[in-house]
C-alpha positions as CSV (number, residue, x, y, z in Angstrom):
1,X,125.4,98.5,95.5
2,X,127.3,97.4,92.3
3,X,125.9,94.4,89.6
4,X,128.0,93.0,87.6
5,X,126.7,90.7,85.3
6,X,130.0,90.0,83.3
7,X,130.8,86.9,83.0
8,X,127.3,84.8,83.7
9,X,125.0,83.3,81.0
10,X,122.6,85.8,79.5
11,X,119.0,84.8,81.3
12,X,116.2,85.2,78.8
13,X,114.4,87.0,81.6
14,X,111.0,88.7,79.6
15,X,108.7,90.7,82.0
16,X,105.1,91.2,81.0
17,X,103.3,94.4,80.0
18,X,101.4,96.3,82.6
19,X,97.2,95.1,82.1
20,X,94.4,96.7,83.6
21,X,93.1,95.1,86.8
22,X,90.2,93.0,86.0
23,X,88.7,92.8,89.5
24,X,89.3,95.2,92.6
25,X,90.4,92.8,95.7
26,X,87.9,93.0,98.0
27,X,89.3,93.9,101.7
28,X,87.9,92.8,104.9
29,X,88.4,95.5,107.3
30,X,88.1,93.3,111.1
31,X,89.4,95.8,113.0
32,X,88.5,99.9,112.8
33,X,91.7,101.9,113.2
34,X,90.5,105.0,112.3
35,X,91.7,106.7,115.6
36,X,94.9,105.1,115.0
37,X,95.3,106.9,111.7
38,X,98.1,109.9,112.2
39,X,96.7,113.8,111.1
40,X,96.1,114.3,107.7
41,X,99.7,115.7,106.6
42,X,101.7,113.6,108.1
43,X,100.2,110.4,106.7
44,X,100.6,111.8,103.1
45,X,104.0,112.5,103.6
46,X,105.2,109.4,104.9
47,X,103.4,107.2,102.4
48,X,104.3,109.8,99.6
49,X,108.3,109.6,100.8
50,X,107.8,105.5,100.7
51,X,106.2,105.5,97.2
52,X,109.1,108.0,95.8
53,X,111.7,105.5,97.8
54,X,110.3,102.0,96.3
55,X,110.5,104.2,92.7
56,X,114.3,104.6,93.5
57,X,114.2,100.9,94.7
58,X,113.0,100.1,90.8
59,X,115.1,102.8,89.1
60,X,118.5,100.7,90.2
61,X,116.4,97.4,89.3
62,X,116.0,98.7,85.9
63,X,119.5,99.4,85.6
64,X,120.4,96.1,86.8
65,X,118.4,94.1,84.8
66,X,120.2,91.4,82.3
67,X,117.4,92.2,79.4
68,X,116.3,94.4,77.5
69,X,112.8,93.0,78.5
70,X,113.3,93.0,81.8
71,X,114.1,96.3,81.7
72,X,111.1,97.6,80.1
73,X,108.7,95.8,82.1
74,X,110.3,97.3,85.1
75,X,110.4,101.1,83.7
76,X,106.8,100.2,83.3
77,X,106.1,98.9,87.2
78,X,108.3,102.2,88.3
79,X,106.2,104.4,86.3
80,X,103.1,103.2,88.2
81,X,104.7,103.5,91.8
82,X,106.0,107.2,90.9
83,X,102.3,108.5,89.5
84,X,100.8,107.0,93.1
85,X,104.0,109.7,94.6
86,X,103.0,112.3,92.7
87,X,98.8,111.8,93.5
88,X,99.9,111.9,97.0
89,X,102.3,114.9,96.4
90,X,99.2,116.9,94.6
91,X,97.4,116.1,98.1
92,X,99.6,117.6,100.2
93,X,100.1,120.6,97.8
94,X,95.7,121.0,97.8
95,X,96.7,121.4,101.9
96,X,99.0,124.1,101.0
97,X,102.0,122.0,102.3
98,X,105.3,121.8,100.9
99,X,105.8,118.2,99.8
100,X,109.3,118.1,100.4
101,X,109.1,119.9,103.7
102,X,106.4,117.4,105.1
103,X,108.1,114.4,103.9
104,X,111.8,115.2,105.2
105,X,110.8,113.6,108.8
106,X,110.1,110.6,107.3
107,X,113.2,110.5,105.1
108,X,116.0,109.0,107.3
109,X,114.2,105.8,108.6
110,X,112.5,105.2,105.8
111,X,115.8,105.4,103.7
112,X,117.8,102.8,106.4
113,X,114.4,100.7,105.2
114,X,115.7,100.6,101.8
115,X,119.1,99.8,102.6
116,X,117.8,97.5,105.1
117,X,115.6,95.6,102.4
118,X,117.8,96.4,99.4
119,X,119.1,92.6,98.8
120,X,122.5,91.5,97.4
121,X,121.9,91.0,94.0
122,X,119.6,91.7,91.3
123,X,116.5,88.9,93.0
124,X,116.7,90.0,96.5
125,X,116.1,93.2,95.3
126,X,112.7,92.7,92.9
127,X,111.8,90.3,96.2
128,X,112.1,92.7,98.8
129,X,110.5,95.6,96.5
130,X,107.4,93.1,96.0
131,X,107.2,91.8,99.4
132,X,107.3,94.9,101.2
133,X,105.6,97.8,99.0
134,X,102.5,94.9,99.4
135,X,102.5,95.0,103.1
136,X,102.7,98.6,103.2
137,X,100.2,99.4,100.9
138,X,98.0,97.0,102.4
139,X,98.8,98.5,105.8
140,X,97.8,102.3,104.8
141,X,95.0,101.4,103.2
142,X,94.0,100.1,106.4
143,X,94.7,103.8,108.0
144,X,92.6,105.3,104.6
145,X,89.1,105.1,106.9
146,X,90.9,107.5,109.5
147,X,91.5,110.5,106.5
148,X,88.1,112.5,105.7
149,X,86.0,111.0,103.5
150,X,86.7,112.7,99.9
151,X,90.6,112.3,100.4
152,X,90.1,108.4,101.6
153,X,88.6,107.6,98.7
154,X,91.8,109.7,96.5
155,X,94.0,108.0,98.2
156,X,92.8,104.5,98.4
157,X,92.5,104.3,94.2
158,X,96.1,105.6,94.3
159,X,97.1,103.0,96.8
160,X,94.9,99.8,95.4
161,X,96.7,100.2,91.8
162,X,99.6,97.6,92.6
163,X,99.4,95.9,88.7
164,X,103.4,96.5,89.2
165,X,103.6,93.3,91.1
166,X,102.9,91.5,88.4
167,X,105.7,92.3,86.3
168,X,108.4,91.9,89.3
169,X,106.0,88.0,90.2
170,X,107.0,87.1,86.6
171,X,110.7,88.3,86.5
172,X,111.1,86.3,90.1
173,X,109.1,83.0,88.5
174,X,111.3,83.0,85.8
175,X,114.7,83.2,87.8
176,X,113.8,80.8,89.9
177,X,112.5,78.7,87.2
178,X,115.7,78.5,85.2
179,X,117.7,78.7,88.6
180,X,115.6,76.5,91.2
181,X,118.9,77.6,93.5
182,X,117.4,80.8,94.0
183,X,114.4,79.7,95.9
184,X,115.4,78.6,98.7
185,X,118.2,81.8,99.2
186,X,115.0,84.2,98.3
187,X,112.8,81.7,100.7
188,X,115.3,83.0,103.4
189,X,115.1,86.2,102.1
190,X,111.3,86.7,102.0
191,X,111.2,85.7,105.6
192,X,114.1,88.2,106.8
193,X,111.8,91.1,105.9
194,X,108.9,91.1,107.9
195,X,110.3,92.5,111.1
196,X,111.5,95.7,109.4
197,X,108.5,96.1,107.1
198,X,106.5,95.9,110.7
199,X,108.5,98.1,112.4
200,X,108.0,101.1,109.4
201,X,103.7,100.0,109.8
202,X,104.0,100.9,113.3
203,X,105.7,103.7,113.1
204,X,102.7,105.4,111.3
205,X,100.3,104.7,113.8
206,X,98.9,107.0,116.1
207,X,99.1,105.1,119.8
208,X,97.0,105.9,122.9
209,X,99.7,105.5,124.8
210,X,98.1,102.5,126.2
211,X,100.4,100.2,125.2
212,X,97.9,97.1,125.9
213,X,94.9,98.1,123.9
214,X,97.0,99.1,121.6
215,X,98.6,95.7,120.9
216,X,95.4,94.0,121.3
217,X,94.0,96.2,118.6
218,X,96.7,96.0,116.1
219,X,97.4,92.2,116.5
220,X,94.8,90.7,114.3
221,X,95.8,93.5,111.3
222,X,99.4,92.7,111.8
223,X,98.1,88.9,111.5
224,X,95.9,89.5,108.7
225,X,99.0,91.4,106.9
226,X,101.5,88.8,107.5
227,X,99.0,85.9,106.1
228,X,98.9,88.9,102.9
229,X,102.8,88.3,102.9
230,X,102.5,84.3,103.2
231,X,100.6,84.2,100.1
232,X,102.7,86.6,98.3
233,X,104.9,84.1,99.1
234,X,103.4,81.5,97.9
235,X,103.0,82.4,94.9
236,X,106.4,82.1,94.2
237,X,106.8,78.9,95.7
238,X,108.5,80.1,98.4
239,X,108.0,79.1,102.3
240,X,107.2,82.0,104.5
């Protein structure tokens, strides 16, 4: 996808430094999934191909990007999302797997994901990076209990570290502060997401095969994660 931004007024769009988290959320784990969690290899590959795809995702946002602020700030939150890649990467590589070999399954849906999610222009895009790297995330953190103990804990720092989202919250706030246009189109856009973003959760669980359980299981996470994405929402003033 091609931005142009000849020809519009020059946003004063400034993005904020990356600060250390001063407080780790605390989650509420209602439901136990660890038998839903898939084998050890293929849930590192599949979140490692994601984190390397929502770096791509911020790569073309920093090119994008009307300012010179913006674009730092955003180098900054792509940095972050490629060192989570690369602590899941050194995971697979302690198993003696090839990292590209493991992930290469994974590769084609989760790259019609990004298309799917990509946006058409500049806002969509930040939105749909922030909206569904969050409900992801969130989601395999959920699976984390299901990995042996030593590697959960790895892999959860890697996944909590999300101060990213605060750079792409502040780039959003602004736009839609000097634009109040854009809220309603991203309000649209916010809500178009969740069905896809569901769809790549549920492809990285590991059914029964009883297709009842299983959905009675997995409904409260899915409603916990969407009331996630509500307030992510919210935040922005936009209606889920």
């Amino acid at each position: 996808m091609v931005f142009s931004w000849f020809g519009m007024r020059k946003r004063r769009v400034v993005a904020p430094t990356l600060k250390p988290r001063q407080e780790k959320v605390e989650r509420e784990d209602k439901v136990d999934l660890k038998d839903m969690t898939p084998d050890v290899v293929p849930f590192l590959a599949q979140v490692a191909y994601f984190e390397l795809a929502v770096f791509e995702s911020l790569t073309r946002a920093v090119t994008a990007a009307p300012t010179l602020e913006a674009k730092e700030g955003l180098s900054a939150a792509a940095g972050e999302v490629l060192a989570k890649h690369h602590g899941l990467v050194a995971e697979l590589r302690k198993k003696k797997v090839d990292p590209a070999e493991a992930m290469e399954p994974f590769a084609p849906a989760i790259d019609k994901f990004e298309q799917l999610t990509g946006g058409r222009d500049w806002y969509e895009m930040l939105l749909g990076v922030y909206l569904t790297a969050g409900f992801l995330d969130d989601f395999f953190v959920r699976l984390v209990p299901g990995l042996p103990k030593a590697l959960a804990g790895r892999v959860e720092i890697l996944l909590e570290t999300d101060r990213s989202a605060e750079v792409i919250v502040a780039l959003l706030k602004t736009g839609i502060e000097e634009d109040p246009t854009l809220s309603s189109r991203l309000a649209v856009w916010g809500r178009r997401l969740v069905g896809d973003t569901q769809l790549v959760a549920r492809s990285a669980l590991h059914m029964s095969g009883n297709r009842d359980d299983d959905e009675q299981r997995i409904e409260p996470v899915f409603t916990d994660l969407i009331a996630a994405h509500s307030r992510r929402m919210d935040e922005l003033g936009l209606t889920a």
